[in-house]
Kinemage of the C-alpha trace (Angstrom):
@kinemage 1
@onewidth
@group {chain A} dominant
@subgroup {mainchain}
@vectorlist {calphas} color= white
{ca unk a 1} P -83.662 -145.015 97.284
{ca unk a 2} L -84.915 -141.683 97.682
{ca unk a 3} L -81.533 -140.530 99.229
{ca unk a 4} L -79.290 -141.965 96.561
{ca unk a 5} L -81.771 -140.027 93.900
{ca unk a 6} L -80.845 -137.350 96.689
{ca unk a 7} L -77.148 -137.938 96.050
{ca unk a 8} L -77.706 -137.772 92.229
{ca unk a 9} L -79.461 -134.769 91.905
{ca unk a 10} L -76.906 -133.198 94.289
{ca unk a 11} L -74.046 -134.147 92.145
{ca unk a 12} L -76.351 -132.841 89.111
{ca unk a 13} L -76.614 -129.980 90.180
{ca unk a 14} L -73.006 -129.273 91.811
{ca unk a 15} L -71.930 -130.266 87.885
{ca unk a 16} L -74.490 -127.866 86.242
{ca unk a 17} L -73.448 -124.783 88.729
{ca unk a 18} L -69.458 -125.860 87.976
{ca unk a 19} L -70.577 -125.603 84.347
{ca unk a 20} L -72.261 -122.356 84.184
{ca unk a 21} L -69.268 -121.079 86.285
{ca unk a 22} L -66.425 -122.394 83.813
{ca unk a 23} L -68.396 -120.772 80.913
{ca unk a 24} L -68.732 -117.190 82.898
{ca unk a 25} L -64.747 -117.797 83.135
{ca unk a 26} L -64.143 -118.762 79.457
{ca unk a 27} L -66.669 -115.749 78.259
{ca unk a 28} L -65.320 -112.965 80.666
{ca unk a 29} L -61.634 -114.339 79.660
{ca unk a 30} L -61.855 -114.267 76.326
{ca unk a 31} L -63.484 -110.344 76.862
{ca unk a 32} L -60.170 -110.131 78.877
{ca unk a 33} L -58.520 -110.942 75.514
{ca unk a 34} L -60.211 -108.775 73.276
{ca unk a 35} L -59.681 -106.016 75.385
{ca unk a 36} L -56.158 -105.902 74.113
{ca unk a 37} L -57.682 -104.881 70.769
{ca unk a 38} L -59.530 -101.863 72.060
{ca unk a 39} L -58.745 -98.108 73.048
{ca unk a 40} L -56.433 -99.364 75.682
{ca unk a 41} L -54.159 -95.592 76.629
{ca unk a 42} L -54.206 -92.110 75.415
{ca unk a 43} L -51.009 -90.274 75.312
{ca unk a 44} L -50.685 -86.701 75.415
{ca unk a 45} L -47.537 -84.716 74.687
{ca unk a 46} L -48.952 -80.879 74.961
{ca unk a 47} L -51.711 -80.980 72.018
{ca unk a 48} L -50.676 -84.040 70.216
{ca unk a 49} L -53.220 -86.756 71.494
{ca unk a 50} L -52.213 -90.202 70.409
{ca unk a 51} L -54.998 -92.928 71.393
{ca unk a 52} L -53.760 -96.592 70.898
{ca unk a 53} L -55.103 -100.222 71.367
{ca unk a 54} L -52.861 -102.688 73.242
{ca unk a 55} L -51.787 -104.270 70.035
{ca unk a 56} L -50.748 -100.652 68.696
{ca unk a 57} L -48.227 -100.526 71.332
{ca unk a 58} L -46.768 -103.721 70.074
{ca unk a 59} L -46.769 -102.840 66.399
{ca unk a 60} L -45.991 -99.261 66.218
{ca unk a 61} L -42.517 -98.076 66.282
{ca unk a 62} L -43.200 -95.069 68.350
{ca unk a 63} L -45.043 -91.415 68.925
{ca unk a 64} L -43.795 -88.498 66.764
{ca unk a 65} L -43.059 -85.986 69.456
{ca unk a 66} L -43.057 -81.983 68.432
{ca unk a 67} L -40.513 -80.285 71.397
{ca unk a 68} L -40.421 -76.486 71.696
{ca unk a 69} L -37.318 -76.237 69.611
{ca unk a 70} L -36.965 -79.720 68.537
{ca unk a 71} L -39.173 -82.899 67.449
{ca unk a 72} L -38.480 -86.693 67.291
{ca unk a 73} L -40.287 -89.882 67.888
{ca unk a 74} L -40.504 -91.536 71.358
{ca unk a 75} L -40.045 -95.394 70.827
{ca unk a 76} L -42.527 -97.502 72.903
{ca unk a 77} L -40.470 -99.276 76.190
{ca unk a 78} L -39.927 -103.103 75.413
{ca unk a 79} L -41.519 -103.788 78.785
{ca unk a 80} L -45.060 -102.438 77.474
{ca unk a 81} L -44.773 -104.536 74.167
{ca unk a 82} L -43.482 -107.878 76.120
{ca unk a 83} L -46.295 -107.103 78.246
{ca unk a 84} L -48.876 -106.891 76.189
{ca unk a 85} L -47.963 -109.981 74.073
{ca unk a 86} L -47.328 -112.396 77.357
{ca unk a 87} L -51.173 -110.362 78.746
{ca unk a 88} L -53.021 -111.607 75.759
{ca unk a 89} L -51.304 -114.854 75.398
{ca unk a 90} L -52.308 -115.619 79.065
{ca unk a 91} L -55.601 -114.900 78.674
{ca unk a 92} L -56.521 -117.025 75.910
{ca unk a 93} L -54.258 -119.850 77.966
{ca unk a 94} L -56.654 -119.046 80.484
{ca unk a 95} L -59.711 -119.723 78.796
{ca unk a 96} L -58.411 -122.963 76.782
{ca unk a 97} L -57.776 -124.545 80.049
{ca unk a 98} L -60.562 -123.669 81.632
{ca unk a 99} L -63.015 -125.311 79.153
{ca unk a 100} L -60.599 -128.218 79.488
{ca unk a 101} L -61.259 -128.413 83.129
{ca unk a 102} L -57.666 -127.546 84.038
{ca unk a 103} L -59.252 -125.210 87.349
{ca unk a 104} L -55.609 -123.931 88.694
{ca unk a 105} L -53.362 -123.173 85.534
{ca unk a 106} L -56.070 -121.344 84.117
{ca unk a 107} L -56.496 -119.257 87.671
{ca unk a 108} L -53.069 -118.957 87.412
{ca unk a 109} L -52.913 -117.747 83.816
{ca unk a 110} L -56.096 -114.778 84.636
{ca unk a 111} L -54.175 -114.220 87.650
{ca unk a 112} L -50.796 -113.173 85.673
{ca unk a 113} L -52.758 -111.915 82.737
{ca unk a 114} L -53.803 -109.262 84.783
{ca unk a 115} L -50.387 -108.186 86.059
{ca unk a 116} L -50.022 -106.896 82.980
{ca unk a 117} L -51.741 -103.575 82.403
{ca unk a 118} L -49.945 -102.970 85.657
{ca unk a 119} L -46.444 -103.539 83.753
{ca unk a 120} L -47.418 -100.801 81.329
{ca unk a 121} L -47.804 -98.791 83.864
{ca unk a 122} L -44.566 -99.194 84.676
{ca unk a 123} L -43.537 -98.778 81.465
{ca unk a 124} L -45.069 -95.245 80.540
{ca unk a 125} L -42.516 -93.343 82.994
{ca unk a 126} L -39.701 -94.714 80.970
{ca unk a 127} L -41.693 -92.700 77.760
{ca unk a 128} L -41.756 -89.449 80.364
{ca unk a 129} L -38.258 -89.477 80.575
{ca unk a 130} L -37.464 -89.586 77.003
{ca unk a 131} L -39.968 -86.727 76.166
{ca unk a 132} L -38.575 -84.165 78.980
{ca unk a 133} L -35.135 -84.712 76.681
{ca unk a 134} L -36.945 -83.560 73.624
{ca unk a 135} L -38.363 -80.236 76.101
{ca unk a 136} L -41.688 -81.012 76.635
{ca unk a 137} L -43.210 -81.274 80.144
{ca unk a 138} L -46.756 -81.079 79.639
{ca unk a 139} L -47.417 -85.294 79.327
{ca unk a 140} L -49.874 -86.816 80.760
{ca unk a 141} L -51.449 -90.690 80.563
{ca unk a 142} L -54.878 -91.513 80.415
{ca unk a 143} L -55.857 -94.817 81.104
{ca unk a 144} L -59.239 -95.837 79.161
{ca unk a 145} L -61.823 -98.766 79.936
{ca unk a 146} L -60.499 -101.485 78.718
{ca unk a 147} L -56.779 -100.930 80.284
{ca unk a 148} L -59.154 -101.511 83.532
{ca unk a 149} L -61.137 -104.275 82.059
{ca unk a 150} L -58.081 -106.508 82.021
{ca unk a 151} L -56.747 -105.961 85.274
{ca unk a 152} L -60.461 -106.750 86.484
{ca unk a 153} L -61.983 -109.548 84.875
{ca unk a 154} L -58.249 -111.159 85.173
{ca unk a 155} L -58.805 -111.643 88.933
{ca unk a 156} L -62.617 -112.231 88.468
{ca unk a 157} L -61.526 -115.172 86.129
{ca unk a 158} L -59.137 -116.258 88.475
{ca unk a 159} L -61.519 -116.954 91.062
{ca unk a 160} L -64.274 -118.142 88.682
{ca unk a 161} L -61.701 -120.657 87.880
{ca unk a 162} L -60.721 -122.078 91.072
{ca unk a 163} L -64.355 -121.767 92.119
{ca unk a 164} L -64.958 -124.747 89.591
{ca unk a 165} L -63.082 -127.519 91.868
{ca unk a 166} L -66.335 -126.570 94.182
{ca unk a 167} L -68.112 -124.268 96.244
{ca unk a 168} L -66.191 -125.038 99.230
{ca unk a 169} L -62.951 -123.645 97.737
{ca unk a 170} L -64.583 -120.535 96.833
{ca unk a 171} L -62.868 -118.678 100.458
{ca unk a 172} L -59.740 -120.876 99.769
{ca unk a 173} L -59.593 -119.588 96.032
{ca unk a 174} L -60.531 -115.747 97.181
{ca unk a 175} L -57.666 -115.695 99.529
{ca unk a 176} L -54.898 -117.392 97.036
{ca unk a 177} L -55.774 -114.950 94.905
{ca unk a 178} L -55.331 -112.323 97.145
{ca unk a 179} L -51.995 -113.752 98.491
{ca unk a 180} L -51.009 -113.813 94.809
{ca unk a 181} L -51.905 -110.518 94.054
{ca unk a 182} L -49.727 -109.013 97.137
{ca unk a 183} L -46.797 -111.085 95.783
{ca unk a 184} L -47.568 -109.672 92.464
{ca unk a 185} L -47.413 -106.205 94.410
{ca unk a 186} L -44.119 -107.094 94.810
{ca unk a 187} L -42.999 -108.331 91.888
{ca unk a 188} L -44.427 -105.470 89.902
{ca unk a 189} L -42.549 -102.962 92.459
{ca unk a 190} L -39.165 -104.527 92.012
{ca unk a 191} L -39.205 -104.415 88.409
{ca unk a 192} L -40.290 -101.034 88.662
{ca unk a 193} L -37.729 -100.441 90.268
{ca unk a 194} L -34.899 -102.110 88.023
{ca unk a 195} L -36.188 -101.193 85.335
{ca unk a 196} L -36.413 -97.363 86.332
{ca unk a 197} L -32.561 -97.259 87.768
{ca unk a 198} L -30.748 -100.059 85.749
{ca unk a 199} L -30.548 -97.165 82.803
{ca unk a 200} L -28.851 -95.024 84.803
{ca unk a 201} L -26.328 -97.035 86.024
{ca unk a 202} L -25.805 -98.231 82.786
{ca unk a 203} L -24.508 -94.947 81.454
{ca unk a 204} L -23.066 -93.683 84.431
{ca unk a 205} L -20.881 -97.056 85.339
{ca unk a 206} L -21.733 -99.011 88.518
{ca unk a 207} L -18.511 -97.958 90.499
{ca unk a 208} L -18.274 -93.666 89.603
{ca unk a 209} L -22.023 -94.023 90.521
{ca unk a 210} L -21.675 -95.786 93.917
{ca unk a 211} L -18.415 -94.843 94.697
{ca unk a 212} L -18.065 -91.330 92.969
{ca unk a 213} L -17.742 -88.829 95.837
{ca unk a 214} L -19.521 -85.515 94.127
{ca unk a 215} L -23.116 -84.907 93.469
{ca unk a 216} L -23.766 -82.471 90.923
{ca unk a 217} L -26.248 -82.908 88.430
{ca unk a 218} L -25.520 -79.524 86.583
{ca unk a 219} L -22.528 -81.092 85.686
{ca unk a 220} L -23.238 -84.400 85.114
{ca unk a 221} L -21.425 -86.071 88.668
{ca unk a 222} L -23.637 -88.073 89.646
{ca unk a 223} L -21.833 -89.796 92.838
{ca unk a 224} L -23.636 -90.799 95.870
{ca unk a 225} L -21.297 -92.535 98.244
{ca unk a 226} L -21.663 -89.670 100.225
{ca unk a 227} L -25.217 -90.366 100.367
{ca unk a 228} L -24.812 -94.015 101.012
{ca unk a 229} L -22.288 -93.688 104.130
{ca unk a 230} L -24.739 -90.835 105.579
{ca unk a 231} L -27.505 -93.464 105.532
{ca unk a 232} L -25.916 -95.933 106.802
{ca unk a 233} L -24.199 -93.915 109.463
{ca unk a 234} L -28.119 -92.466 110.404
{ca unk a 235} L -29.631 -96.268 110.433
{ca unk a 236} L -26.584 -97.449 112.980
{ca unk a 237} L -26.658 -94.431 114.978
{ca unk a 238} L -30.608 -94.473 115.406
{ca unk a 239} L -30.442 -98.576 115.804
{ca unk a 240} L -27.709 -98.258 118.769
{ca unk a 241} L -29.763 -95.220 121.024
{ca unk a 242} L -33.626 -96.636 119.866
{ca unk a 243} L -33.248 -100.315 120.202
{ca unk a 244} L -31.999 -100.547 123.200
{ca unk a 245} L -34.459 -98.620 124.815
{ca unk a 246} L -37.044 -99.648 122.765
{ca unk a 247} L -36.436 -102.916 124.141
{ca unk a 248} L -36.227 -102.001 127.714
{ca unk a 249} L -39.426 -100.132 127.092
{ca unk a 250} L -40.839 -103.129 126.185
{ca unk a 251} L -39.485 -105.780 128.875
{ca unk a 252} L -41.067 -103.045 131.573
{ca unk a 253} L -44.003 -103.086 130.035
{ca unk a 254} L -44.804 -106.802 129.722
{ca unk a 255} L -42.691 -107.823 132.742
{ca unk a 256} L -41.925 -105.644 135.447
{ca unk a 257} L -43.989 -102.663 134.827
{ca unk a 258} L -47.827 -102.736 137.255
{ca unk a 259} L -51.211 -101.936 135.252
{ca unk a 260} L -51.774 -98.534 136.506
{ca unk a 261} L -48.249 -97.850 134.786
{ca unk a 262} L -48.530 -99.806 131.652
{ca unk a 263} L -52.017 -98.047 131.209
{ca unk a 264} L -50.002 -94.996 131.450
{ca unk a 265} L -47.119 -95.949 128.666
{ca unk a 266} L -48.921 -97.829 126.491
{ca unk a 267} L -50.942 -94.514 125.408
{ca unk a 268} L -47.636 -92.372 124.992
{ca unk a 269} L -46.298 -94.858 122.796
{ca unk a 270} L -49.175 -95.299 120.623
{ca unk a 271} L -49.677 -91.527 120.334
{ca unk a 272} L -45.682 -91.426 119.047
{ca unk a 273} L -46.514 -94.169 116.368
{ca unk a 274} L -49.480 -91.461 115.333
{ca unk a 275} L -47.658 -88.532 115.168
{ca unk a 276} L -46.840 -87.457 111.534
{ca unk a 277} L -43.305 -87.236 110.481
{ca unk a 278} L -43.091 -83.432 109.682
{ca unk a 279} L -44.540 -82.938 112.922
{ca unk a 280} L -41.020 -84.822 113.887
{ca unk a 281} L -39.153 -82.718 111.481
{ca unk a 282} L -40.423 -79.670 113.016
{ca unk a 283} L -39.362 -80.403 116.530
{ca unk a 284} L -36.166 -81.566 115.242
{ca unk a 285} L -35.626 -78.115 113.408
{ca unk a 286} L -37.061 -75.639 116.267
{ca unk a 287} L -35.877 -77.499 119.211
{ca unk a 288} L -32.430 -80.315 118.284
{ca unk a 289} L -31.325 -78.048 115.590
{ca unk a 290} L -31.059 -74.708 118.002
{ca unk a 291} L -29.711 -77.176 120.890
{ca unk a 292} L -27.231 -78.320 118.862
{ca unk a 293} L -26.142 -75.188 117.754
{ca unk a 294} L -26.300 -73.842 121.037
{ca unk a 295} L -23.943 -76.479 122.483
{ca unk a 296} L -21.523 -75.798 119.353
{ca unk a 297} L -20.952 -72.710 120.671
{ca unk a 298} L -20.210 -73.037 123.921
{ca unk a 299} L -18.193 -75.625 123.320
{ca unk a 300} L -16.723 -74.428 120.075
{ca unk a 301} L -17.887 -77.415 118.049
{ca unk a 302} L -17.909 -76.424 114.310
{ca unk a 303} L -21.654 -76.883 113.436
{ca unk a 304} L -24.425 -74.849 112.438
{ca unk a 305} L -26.986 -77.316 113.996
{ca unk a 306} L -28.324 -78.991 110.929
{ca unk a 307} L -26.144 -82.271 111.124
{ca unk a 308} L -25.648 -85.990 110.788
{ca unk a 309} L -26.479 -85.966 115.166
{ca unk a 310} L -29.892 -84.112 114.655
{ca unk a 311} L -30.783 -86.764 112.044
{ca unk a 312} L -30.061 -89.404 114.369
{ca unk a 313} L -31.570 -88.434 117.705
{ca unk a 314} L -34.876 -87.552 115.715
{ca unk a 315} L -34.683 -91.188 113.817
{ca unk a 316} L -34.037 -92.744 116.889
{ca unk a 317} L -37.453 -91.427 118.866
{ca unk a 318} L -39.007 -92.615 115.635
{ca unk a 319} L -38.069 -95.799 115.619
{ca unk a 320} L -39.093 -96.685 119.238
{ca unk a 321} L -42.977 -96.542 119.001
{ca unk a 322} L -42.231 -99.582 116.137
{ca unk a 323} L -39.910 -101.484 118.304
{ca unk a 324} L -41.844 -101.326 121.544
{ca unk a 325} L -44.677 -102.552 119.892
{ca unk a 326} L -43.674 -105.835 118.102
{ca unk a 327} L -41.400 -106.417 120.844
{ca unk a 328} L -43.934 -106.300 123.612
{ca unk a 329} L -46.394 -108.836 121.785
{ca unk a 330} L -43.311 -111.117 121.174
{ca unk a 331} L -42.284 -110.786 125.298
{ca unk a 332} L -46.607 -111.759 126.075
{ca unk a 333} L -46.520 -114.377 123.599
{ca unk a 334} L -43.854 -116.272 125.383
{ca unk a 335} L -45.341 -119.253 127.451
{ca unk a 336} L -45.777 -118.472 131.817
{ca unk a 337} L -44.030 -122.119 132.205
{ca unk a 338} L -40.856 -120.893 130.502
{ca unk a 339} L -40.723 -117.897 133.874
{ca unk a 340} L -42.350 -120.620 136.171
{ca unk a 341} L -39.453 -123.225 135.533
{ca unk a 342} L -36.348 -120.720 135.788
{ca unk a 343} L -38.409 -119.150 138.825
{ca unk a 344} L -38.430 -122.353 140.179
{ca unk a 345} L -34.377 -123.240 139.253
{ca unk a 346} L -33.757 -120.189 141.454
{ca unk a 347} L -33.095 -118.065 138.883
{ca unk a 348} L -34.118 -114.292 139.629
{ca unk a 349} L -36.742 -112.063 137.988
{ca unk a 350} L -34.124 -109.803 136.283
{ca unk a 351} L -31.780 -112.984 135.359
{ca unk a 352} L -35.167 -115.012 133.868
{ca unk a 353} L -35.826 -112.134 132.031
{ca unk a 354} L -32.393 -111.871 130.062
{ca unk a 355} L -31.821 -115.763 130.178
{ca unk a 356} L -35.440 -117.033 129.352
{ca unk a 357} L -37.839 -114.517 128.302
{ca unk a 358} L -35.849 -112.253 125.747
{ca unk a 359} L -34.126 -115.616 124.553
{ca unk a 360} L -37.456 -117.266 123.809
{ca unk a 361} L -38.756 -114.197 122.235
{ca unk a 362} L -35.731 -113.207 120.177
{ca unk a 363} L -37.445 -113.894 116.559
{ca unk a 364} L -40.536 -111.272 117.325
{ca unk a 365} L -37.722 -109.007 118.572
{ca unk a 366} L -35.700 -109.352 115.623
{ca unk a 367} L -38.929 -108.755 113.881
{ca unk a 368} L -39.379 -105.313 115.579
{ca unk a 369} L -35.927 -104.050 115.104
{ca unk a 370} L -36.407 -104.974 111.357
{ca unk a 371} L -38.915 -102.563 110.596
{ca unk a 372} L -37.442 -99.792 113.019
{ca unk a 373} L -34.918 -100.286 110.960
{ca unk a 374} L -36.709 -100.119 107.514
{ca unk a 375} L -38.633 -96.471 109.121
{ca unk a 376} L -35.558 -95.212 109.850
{ca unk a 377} L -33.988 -96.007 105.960
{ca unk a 378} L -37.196 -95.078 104.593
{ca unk a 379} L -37.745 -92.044 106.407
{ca unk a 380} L -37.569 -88.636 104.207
{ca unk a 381} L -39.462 -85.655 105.567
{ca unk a 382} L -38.266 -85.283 109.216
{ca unk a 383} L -34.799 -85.910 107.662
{ca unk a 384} L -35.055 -83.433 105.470
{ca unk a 385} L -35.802 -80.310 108.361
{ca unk a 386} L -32.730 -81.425 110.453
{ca unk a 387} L -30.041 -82.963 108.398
{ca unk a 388} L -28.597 -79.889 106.219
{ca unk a 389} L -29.043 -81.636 103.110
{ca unk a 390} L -25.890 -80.914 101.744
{ca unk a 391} L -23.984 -83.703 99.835
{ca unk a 392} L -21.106 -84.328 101.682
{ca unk a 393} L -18.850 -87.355 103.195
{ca unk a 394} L -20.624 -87.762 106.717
{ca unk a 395} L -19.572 -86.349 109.801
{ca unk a 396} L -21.449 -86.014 113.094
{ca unk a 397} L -21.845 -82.382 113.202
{ca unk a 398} L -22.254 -81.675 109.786
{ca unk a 399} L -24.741 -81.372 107.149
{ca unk a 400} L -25.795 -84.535 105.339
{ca unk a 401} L -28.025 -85.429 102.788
{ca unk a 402} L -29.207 -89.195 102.503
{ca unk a 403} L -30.686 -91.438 99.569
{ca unk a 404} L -34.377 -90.556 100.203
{ca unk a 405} L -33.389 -86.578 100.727
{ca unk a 406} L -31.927 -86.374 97.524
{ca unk a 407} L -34.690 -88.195 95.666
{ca unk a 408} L -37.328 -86.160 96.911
{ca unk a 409} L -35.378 -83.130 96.868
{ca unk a 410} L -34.986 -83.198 93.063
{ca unk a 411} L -37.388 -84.950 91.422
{ca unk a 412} L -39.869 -82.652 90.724
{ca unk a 413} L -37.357 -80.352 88.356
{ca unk a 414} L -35.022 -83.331 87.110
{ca unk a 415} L -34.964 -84.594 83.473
{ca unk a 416} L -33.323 -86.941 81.248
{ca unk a 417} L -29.884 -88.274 83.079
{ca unk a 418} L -30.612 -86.609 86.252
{ca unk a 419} L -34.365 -87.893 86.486
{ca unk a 420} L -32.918 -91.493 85.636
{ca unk a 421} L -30.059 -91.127 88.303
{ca unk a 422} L -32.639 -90.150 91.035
{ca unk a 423} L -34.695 -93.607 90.218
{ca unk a 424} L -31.032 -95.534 90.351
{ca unk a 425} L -30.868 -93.877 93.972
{ca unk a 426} L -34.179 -95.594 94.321
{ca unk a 427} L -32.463 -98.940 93.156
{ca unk a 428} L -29.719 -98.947 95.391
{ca unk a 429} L -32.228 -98.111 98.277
{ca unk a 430} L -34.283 -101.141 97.784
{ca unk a 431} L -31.020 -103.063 97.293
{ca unk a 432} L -29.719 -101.513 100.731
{ca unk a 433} L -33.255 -102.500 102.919
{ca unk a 434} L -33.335 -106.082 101.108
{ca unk a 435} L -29.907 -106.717 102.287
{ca unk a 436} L -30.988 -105.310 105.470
{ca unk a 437} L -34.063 -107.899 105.531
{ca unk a 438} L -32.303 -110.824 104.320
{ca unk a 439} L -29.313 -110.074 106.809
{ca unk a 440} L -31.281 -109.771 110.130
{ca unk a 441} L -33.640 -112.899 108.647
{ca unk a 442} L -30.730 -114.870 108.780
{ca unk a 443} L -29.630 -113.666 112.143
{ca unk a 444} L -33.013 -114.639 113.917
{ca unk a 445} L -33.026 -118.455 111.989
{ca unk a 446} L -29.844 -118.712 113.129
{ca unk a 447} L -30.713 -117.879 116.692
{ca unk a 448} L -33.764 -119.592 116.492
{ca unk a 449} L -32.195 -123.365 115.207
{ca unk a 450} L -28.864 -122.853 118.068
{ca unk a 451} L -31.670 -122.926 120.208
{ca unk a 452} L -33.302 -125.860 119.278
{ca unk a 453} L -29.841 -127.507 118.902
């Protein structure tokens, strides 16, 4: 008797505590909501200071802007007002199902809700760009309490929420909401990134944009399949001189190599994942560059040393600390018994190796040439010292200029067109390393299901 009146009070009080919790969600969502209705972002174009409510930016047509020589009104991005109408919508979903006991759509409702502030984020650089056309640089954003409020409590709610189908799924709710929020990341930083360089392409055209051959924003060319092939032509040429010895590196070190040695290597190849990428660039420029230039002459190549090559040699040492790495783990993660049974079939060390061990380890490989090959896309400032920069169709011994170069050359003085075709280059770089991802994915499942076949 006295443990079933245990049982009881147990459940009584695992009821009460689920209560109290569902009403902290409902109250903190519904301050989530009216949020939206408070001093949400202050604008400021020079000394005009505009300070608006989430609901303003969904009701007001725009910001009267007064330019230099010239004044007009900035129209608020559709993103920001979609955004702020599905924010506050999702809130108040949020706390209607969570007083009806409906524990995950309301998590998942707080969760999206507070997504949102992020997407106005987003939003405010497409409001930069249409002030530098009206000559004023001096913008900045300021975002106020409550902009933070809902990006806050929405995750707080989530978990509150979740936290109501018991105490035991508190860890499990912490950590969905974290995975959520990292595919949120995501999601946010692809529509970023469409909606940043879709305008640009829009008024440009698609094919004079990718396939136009002449970058020059003075007179509105904006071409970059120069930039595009010089890329691509880095990425292979760094992928076919790092891999493969990235690879050996790694075989030696987790099969052949003895511990004094591997204590030896393992240090030097940590210490080139540390090293900072100017610090790269500046070998590249005070020690390829002159080499390069040096062997041009004496050979009568025509180069002044900044080239395509220089780009390449210094992408490919980059790349190696990466691919060693991932690929050693995936080489010590394959089981003894695999080296033990082709050992045993009278197979020899080097033949087990190539036959067995790589085979079996081929998806952590994969793995590690995947994000050498993302560093080497991705990288800008070592690039920048060595390659010339110079916009033109690539060739091995002359100066290049690739996607990230010409972003982060430019930026900081662009405006209007320009500005818009620099975040298109942005577009088309994300498009190039998803293809890149997707692409070498599908190599490694491949590999990995004619193996179990």
């Amino acid at each position: 008797m006295e443990n079933r009146m245990t049982d009881e009070q147990r459940d009584r009080r695992r009821e009460k505590t689920q209560l109290i919790v569902r009403i902290t969600a409902a109250v903190l969502g519904m301050v989530s909501a009216a949020s939206f209705f408070l001093p949400y972002l202050t604008f400021i174009f020079r000394k005009q200071v505009y300070t608006v409510s989430a609901l303003q930016l969904l009701t007001v047509r725009g910001f009267r802007v007064r330019g230099p020589q010239m004044e007009g009104i900035v129209t608020i991005p559709v993103l920001a007002r979609a955004s702020v109408v599905v924010g506050l919508a999702l809130a108040v979903a949020g706390v209607v199902l969570i007083l009806l006991k409906r524990a995950v759509p309301a998590g998942a409702c707080f969760i999206l809700s507070a997504l949102t502030p992020l997407l106005v984020l987003i939003s405010t650089g497409e409001i930069q760009s249409a002030v530098t056309q009206l000559n004023v640089v001096q913008m900045s954003v300021r975002y106020l309490t409550p902009f933070f409020l809902v990006l806050a409590l929405g995750v707080f709610c989530a978990v509150l929420s979740l936290w109501t189908m018991g105490s035991e799924r508190l860890a499990q709710s912490i950590f969905l909401v974290c995975a959520c929020g990292s595919i949120g990341s995501v999601l946010i930083i692809t529509i970023y990134v469409i909606v940043s360089g879709a305008p640009a392409i829009g008024k440009i055209g698609l094919l004079p944009f990718l396939f136009g051959t002449k970058w020059a924003a003075g007179s509105g060319q904006f071409g970059i399949l120069p930039m595009i092939l010089s890329s691509i032509a880095a990425t292979v040429g760094a992928v076919l001189l790092g891999v493969p010895v990235g690879i050996f590196t790694a075989v030696f070190l987790s099969e052949t190599a003895q511990p004094a040695v591997a204590k030896a290597v393992h240090p030097a190849v940590e210490l080139l994942a540390g090293i900072p990428s100017v610090i790269y660039g500046f070998f590249g420029m005070l020690v390829v560059v002159p080499f390069i230039k040096r062997c041009g002459e004496i050979f009568h190549w025509n180069t002044q040393g900044d080239s395509l090559l220089a780009a390449i040699l210094i992408l490919a040492v980059m790349v190696l600390p990466t691919i060693v790495s991932v690929s050693e783990t995936a080489l010590r993660a394959v089981p003894d018994a695999y080296r033990e049974a082709s050992m045993a079939l009278g197979a020899t060390p080097v033949r087990t190796i190539f036959k067995v061990t790589l085979p079996a380890a081929r998806s952590g490989v994969l793995s590690g040439v995947i994000l050498g090959v993302g560093r080497a896309v991705g990288e800008t400032m070592a690039v920048i010292m060595v390659a010339g920069n110079v916009a033109n169709m690539p060739r091995l011994l002359g100066s290049v200029r690739f996607l990230t170069t010409g972003i982060a050359l430019e930026l900081s003085y662009s405006s209007g067109l320009h500005r818009q075709a620099l975040f298109a280059i942005g577009l088309v770089l994300f498009v190039f390393i998803m293809i890149v991802d997707v692409l070498f994915t599908y190599i490694s499942r491949k590999g990995v299901k004619m193996d179990a076949e």
